[in-house]
C-alpha positions in Angstrom: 0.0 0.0 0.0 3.0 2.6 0.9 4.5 1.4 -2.3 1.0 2.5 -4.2 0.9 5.6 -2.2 4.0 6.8 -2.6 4.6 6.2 -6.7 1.2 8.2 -6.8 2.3 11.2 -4.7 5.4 10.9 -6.8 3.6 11.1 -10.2 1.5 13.8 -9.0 4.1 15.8 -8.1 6.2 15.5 -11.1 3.1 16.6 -13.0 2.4 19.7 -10.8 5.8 20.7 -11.6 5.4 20.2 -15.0 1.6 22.3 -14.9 3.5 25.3 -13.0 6.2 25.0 -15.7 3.2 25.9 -18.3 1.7 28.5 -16.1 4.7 30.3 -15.9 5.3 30.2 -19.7 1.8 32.2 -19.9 2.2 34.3 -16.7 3.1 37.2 -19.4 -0.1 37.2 -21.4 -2.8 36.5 -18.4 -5.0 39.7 -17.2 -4.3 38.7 -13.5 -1.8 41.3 -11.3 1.3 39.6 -11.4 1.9 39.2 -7.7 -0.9 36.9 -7.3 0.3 34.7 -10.2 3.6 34.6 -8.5 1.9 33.8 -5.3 -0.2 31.2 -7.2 3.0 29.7 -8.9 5.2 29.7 -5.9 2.5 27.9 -3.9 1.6 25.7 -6.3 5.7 24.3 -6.3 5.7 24.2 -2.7 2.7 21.5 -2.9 4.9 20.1 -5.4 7.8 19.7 -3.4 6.1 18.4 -0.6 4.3 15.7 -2.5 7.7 14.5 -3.7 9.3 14.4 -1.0 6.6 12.7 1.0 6.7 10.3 -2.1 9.9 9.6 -1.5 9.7 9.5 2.1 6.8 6.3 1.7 9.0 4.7 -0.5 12.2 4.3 2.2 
Protein backbone atom coordinates (compact mmCIF):
# COMPACT_ATOMS: atom_id res chain seq x y z
CA UNK A 1 0.00 0.00 0.00
CA UNK A 2 3.00 2.60 0.89
CA UNK A 3 4.45 1.40 -2.27
CA UNK A 4 1.04 2.55 -4.20
CA UNK A 5 0.93 5.58 -2.19
CA UNK A 6 4.05 6.76 -2.57
CA UNK A 7 4.55 6.19 -6.70
CA UNK A 8 1.25 8.16 -6.76
CA UNK A 9 2.27 11.17 -4.75
CA UNK A 10 5.40 10.94 -6.75
CA UNK A 11 3.60 11.14 -10.17
CA UNK A 12 1.46 13.82 -8.98
CA UNK A 13 4.08 15.77 -8.10
CA UNK A 14 6.16 15.49 -11.09
CA UNK A 15 3.12 16.57 -13.00
CA UNK A 16 2.40 19.73 -10.78
CA UNK A 17 5.78 20.70 -11.58
CA UNK A 18 5.41 20.17 -15.01
CA UNK A 19 1.65 22.30 -14.87
CA UNK A 20 3.52 25.25 -12.96
CA UNK A 21 6.17 25.05 -15.74
CA UNK A 22 3.19 25.93 -18.28
CA UNK A 23 1.65 28.46 -16.10
CA UNK A 24 4.73 30.26 -15.89
CA UNK A 25 5.30 30.17 -19.69
CA UNK A 26 1.76 32.19 -19.85
CA UNK A 27 2.20 34.34 -16.65
CA UNK A 28 3.07 37.19 -19.36
CA UNK A 29 -0.14 37.21 -21.40
CA UNK A 30 -2.75 36.49 -18.44
CA UNK A 31 -5.00 39.75 -17.16
CA UNK A 32 -4.34 38.71 -13.46
CA UNK A 33 -1.82 41.28 -11.29
CA UNK A 34 1.32 39.59 -11.41
CA UNK A 35 1.85 39.16 -7.72
CA UNK A 36 -0.91 36.92 -7.31
CA UNK A 37 0.25 34.70 -10.25
CA UNK A 38 3.61 34.65 -8.50
CA UNK A 39 1.90 33.77 -5.27
CA UNK A 40 -0.15 31.20 -7.17
CA UNK A 41 3.00 29.70 -8.92
CA UNK A 42 5.23 29.74 -5.85
CA UNK A 43 2.52 27.94 -3.86
CA UNK A 44 1.62 25.70 -6.26
CA UNK A 45 5.70 24.31 -6.32
CA UNK A 46 5.71 24.17 -2.65
CA UNK A 47 2.66 21.53 -2.94
CA UNK A 48 4.93 20.05 -5.40
CA UNK A 49 7.84 19.69 -3.37
CA UNK A 50 6.13 18.42 -0.61
CA UNK A 51 4.25 15.71 -2.55
CA UNK A 52 7.65 14.47 -3.68
CA UNK A 53 9.32 14.41 -0.98
CA UNK A 54 6.58 12.67 0.95
CA UNK A 55 6.66 10.27 -2.09
CA UNK A 56 9.93 9.57 -1.51
CA UNK A 57 9.65 9.49 2.10
CA UNK A 58 6.79 6.35 1.69
CA UNK A 59 9.02 4.70 -0.51
CA UNK A 60 12.23 4.29 2.23
Amino acid sequence: MKLILGIGAILIGIWQVYISKQYFNSLKKQSTPLILGLIALISSLAFAACLLIYGIMLLI
